[in-house]
C-alpha positions in Angstrom: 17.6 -7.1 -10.3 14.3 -5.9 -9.0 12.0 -2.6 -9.6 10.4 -3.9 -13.0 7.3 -4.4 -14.3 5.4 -7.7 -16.4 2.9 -7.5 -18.8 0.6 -9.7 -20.9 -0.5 -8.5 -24.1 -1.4 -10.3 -27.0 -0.4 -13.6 -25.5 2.7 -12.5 -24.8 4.5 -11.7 -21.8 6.5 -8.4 -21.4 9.1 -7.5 -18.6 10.2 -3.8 -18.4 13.5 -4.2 -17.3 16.3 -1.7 -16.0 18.5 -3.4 -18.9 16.0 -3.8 -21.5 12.6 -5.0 -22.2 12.1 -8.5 -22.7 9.1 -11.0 -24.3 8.3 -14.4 -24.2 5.1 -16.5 -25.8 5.8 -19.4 -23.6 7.7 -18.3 -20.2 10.9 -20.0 -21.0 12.4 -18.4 -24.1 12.7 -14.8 -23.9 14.4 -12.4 -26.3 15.2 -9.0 -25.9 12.6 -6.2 -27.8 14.2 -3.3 -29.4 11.6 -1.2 -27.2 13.8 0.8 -25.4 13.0 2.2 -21.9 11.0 5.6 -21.9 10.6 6.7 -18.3 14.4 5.6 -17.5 14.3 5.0 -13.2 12.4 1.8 -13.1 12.9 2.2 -9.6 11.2 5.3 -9.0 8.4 5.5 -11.9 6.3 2.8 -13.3 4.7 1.8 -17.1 0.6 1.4 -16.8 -1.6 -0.7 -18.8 -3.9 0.6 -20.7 -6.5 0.5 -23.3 -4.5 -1.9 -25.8 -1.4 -0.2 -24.9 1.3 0.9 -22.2 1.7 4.0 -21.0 5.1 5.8 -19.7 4.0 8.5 -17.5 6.7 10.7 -16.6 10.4 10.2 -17.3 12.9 10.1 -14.4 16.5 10.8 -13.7 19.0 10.5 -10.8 18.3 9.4 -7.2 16.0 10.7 -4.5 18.6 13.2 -3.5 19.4 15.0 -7.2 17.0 14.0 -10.0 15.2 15.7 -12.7 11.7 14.9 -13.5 9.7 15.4 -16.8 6.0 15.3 -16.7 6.1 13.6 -20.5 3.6 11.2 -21.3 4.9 8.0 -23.9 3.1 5.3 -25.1 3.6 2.4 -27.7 1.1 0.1 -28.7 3.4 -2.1 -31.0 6.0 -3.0 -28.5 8.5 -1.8 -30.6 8.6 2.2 -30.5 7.7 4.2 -27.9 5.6 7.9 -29.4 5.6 11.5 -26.8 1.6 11.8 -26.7 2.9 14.7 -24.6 5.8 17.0 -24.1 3.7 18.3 -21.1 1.2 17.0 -18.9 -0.2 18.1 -15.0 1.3 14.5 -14.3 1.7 15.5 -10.5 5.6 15.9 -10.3 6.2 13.1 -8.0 7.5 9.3 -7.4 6.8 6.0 -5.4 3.4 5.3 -6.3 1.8 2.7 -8.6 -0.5 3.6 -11.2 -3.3 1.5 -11.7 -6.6 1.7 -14.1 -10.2 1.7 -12.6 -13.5 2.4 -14.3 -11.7 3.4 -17.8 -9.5 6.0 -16.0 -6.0 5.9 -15.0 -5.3 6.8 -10.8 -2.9 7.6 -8.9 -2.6 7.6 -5.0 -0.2 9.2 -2.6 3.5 8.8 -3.4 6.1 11.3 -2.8 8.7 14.3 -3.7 12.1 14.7 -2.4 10.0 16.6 0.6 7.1 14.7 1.4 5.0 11.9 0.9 0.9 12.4 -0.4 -2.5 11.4 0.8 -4.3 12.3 -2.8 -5.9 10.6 -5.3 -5.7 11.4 -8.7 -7.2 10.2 -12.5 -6.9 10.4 -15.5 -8.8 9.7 -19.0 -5.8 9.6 -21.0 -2.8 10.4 -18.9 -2.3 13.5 -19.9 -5.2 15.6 -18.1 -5.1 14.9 -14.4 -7.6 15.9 -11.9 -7.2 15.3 -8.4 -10.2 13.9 -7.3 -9.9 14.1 -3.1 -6.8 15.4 -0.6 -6.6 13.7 3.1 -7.6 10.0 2.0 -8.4 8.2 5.1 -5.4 6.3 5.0 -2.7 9.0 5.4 0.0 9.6 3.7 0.7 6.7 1.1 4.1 6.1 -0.8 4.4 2.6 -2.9 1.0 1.0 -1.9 -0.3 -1.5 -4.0 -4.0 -1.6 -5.7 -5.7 -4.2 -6.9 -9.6 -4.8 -8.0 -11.2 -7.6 -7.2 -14.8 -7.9 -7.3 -15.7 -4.3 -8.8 -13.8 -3.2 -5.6 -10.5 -1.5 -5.3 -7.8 -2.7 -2.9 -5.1 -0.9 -1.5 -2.6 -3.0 0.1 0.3 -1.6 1.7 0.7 -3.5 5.7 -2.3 -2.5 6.2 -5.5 -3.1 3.9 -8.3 -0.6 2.4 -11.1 -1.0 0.0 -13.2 1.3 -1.9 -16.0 1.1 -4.7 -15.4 4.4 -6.2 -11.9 5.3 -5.8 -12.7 8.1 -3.5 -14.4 7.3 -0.3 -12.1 4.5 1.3 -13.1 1.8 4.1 -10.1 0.0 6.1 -10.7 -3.9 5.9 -7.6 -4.7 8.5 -4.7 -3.2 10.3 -2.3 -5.8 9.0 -2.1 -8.2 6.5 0.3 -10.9 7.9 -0.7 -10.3 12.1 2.6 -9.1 13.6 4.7 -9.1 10.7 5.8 -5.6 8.4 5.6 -6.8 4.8 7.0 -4.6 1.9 8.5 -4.9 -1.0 6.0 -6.9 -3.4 3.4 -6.9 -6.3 0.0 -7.5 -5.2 -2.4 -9.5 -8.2 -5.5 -11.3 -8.7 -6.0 -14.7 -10.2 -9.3 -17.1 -10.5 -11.1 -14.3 -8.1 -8.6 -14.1 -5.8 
């Protein structure tokens, strides 16, 4: 299966799975967590990170064709339950992007509706309260980029490669990651400054 997400916390690693959530304090035995799954389409919302816990932003259901979306905001800090920190939210009511943290804020860029894909950026302080911070990023439309910091930078790797020190105002570093090649499909990180 693919579409999920791993997380370390506490010296222990976490996998969000379609069919359950899983944790392991070594990398070879893993049991299954009684945390259920909050947002529900692993393949079209993701989980964040963030301040001693994980957020859930938004819960999903269906396919790209017929869904239904919920701009609810969960989070758990004990692994084991998940608690609504909000029924409603200005969680823009869209899919395919990868939410990431950045100067104590959570962002979003891009991704997409059943109509159209995005070229905004957008934070948040608690995931609740969003404000979009610029329209017409540099880039274009974006849908299932990856962002990584590095350096105090941000770095937004989709085939192509951008950076930026604010979040904002975006610089492109090259056209293509792999010269000649399309590459999609995987999970950008750093590791020992790299």
């Amino acid at each position: 299966n693919y579409n999920f997400q791993m997380f370390s916390n506490r010296d222990t690693i976490w996998t969000f799975h379609p069919d359950g959530n899983w944790f392991s304090t070594n990398g070879t035995s893993w049991a299954k967590s009684e945390l259920p799954n909050s947002i529900f389409n692993l393949a079209f919302l993701d989980y964040v990170q963030f301040e001693e816990s994980v957020l859930g932003l938004g819960h999903f259901e269906g396919n790209i064709e017929k869904f239904r979306f919920k701009p609810e905001i969960y989070k758990t800090t004990d692994f084991r339950t998940w608690s609504t920190i909000a029924k409603q939210s200005n969680l823009p009511a869209r899919f395919f992007y990868h939410p990431f943290v950045f100067n104590n804020k959570i962002w979003i860029i891009g991704g997409e509706d059943k109509d159209k894909k995005y070229s905004d950026i957008w934070n948040s302080a608690d995931g609740i309260n969003w404000i979009k911070q610029k329209e017409d990023l540099p880039f274009g439309k974006r849908s299932g980029s990856q962002v990584v910091t590095l350096n105090g930078q941000l770095f937004l790797l989709d085939n192509d490669v951008w950076t930026s020190t604010d979040g904002v105002n975006w610089q492109k570093v090259t056209d293509e990651i792999v010269k000649g090649e399309q590459i999609f499909g995987y999970a950008a990180v750093v590791f020992d400054n790299k």
